[in-house]
C-alpha positions as CSV (number, residue, x, y, z in Angstrom):
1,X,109.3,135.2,75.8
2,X,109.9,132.7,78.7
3,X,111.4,129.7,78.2
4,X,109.5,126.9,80.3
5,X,111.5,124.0,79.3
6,X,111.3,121.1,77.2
7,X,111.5,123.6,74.3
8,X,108.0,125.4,75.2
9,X,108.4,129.2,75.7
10,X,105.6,131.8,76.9
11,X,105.5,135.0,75.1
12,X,102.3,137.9,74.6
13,X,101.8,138.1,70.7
14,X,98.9,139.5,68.3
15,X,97.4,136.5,69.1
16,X,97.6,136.7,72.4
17,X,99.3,135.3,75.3
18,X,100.2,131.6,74.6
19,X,102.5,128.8,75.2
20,X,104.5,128.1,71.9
21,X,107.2,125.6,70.8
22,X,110.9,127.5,70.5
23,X,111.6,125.5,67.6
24,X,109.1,127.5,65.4
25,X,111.7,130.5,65.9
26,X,114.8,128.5,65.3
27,X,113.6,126.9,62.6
28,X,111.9,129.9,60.3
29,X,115.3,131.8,60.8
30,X,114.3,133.9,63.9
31,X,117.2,135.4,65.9
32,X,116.9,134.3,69.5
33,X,118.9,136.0,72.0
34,X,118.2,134.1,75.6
35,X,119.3,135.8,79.0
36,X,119.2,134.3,82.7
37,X,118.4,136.8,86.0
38,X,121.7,136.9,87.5
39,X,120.3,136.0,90.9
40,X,117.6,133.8,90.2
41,X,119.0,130.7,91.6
42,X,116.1,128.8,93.0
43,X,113.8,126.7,90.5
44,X,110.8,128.0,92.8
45,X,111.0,130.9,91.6
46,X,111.5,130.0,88.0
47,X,108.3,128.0,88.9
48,X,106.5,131.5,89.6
49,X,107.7,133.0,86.0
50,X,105.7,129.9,84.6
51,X,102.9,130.2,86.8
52,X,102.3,134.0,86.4
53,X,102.2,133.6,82.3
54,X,100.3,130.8,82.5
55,X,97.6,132.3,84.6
56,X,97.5,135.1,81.4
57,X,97.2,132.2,78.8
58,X,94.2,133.7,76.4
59,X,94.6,137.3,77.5
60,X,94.4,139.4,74.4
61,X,97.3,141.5,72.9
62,X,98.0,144.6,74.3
63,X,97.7,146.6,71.7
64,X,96.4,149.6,72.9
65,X,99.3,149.2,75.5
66,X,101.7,148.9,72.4
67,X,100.2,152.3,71.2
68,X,100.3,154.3,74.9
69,X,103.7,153.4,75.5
70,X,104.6,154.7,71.8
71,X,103.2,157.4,72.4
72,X,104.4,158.4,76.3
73,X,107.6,157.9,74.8
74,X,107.4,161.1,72.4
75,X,105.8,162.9,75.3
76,X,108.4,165.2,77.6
77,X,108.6,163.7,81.1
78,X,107.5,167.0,82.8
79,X,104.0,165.5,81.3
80,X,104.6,161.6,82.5
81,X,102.0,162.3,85.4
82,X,99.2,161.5,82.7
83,X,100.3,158.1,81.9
84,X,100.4,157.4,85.4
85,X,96.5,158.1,86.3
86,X,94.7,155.1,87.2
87,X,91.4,156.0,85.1
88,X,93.4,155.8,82.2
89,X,94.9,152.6,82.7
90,X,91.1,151.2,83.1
91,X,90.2,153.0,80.0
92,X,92.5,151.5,78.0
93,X,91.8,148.0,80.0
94,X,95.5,147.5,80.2
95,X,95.6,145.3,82.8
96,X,93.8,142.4,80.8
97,X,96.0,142.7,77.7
98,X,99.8,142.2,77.2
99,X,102.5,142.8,74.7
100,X,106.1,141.5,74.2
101,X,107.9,143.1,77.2
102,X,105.4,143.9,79.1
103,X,104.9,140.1,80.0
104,X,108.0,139.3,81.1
105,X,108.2,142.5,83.2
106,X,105.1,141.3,85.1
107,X,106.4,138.0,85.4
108,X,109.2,139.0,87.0
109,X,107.8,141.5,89.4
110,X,104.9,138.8,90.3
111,X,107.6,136.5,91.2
112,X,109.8,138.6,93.3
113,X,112.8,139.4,91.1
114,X,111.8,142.9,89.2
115,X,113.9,143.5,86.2
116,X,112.5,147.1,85.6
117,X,111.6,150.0,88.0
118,X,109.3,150.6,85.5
119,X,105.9,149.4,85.1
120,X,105.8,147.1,82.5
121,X,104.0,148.9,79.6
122,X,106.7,151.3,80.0
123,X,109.5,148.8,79.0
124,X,110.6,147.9,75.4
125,X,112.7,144.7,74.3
126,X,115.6,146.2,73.8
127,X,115.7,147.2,77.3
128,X,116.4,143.8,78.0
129,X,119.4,143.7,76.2
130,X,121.7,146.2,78.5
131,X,119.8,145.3,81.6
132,X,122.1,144.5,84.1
133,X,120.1,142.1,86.2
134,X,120.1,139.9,82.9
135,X,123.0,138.2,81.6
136,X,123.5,136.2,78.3
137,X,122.9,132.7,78.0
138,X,125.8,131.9,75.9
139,X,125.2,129.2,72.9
140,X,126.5,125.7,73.4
């Protein structure tokens, strides 16, 4: 997820993409690890973030995007060119659907600051955890 401010967060789930309240995870016991782009300084661009997910408010979950990248991850990467063809991504109408990851790798790209060199159907969560454009946002 995103975190907005104010305690709102934006984050892709079966529901969809949404807007949410953070305190729903803190309270039901949720473990919430928070990181910061190291060189994201300017709130414009932070603006962007919030502008990109909000423009994919109602977008359905990417399921089928869930299940490609499950699957090109078993696959050897001598066969990675078929998970690259265009016709496939328009099959699978992944461009209208995100999940988890994917969102915030498009957010970031869309605002100037990519934290992948991959696309973002390719990346899982716990990419974000060793990622070393991310840092941890240590609790006060």
């Amino acid at each position: 997820m995103i975190y907005q401010g104010n305690g709102r967060v934006w984050e892709a789930q079966p529901e969809g993409v949404l807007e949410k309240d953070i305190e729903h995870y803190l309270k039901n016991g949720f473990l919430v690890r928070a990181f910061r782009h190291k060189y994201i300084q300017d709130e414009k661009v932070l603006s962007k973030l919030i502008e990109f997910c909000a423009s994919k408010k109602g977008y359905s979950y990417g399921t089928l995007g869930t299940i490609f990248y499950t699957f090109s991850t078993f696959m050897p990467v001598s066969f990675n060119w078929i998970f690259d063809a265009g016709w496939l991504d328009r099959l699978l109408n992944l461009d209208n659907a995100y999940f988890c990851s994917e969102l915030i790798v498009d957010a970031f790209e869309a605002a100037g600051y990519p934290v992948s060199p991959y696309d973002g159907w390719r990346v899982k969560p716990t990419d974000f955890i060793n990622n070393p454009l991310l840092v941890p946002v240590q609790n006060k």
